[in-house]
C-alpha positions as CSV (number, residue, x, y, z in Angstrom):
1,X,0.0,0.0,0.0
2,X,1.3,3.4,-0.8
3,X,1.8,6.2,1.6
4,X,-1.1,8.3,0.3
5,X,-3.4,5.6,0.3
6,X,-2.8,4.8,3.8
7,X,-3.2,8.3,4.6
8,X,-6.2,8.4,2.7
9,X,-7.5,5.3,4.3
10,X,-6.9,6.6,8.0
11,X,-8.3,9.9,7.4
12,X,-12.0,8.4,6.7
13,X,-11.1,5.8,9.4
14,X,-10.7,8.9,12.3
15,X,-13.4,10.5,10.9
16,X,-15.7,8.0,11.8
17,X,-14.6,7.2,14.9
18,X,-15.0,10.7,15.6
19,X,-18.6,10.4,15.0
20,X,-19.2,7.0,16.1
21,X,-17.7,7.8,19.5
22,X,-19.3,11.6,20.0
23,X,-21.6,11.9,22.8
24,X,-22.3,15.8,23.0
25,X,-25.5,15.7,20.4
26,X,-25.0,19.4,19.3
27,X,-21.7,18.2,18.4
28,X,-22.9,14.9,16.4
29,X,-24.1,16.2,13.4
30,X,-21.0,18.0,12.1
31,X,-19.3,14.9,12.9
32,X,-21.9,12.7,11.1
33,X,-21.3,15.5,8.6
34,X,-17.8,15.7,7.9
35,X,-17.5,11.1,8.7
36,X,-19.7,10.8,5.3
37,X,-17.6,13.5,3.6
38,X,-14.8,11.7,4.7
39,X,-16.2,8.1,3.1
40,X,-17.5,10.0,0.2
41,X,-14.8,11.1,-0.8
42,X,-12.3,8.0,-0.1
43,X,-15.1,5.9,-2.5
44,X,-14.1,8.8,-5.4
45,X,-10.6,7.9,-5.2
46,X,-10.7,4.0,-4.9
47,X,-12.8,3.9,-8.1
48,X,-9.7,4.9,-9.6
49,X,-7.3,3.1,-7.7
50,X,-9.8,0.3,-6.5
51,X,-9.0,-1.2,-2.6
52,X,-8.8,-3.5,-0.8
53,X,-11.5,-5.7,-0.4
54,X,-11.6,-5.4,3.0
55,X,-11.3,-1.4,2.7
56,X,-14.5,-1.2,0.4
57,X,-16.3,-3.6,3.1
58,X,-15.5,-0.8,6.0
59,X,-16.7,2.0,3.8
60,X,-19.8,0.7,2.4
61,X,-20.4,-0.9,6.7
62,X,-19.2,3.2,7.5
63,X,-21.2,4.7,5.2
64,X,-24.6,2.5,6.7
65,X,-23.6,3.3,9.8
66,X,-23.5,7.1,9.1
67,X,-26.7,7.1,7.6
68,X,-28.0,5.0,10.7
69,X,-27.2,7.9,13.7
70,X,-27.8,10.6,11.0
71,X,-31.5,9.5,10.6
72,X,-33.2,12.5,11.3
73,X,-30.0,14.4,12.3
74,X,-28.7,15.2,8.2
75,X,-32.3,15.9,6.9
């Protein structure tokens, strides 16, 4: 793995554990916000550059997840 796809990979990774771990509820929603930017934008690059198989697995788990606590909270 290259050093800018590890970056890449960790970036979306502490994204979402910033959301998943939040407990302040006026501070959730940016964090919901910016952990599905995060995922977002790491599936643009792989489609490129496609991942690991294990990698796509945690982003399309992340980006359910996201949508799951942001029910109601993103709308």
């Amino acid at each position: 793995m290259q050093v800018s796809q590890a970056n890449n990979q960790s970036v979306w990774k502490q994204a979402y554990q910033d959301a998943l771990f939040e407990t302040d509820q006026a501070r959730l929603r940016p964090k919901l916000e910016a952990a599905l930017r995060a995922v977002d934008d790491r599936l643009f690059e792989v489609r490129s550059n496609p991942p690991t198989h294990r990698e796509l697995m945690e982003l399309e788990d992340a980006k359910r997840a996201i949508g799951f606590l942001s029910k109601g909270e993103l709308e």
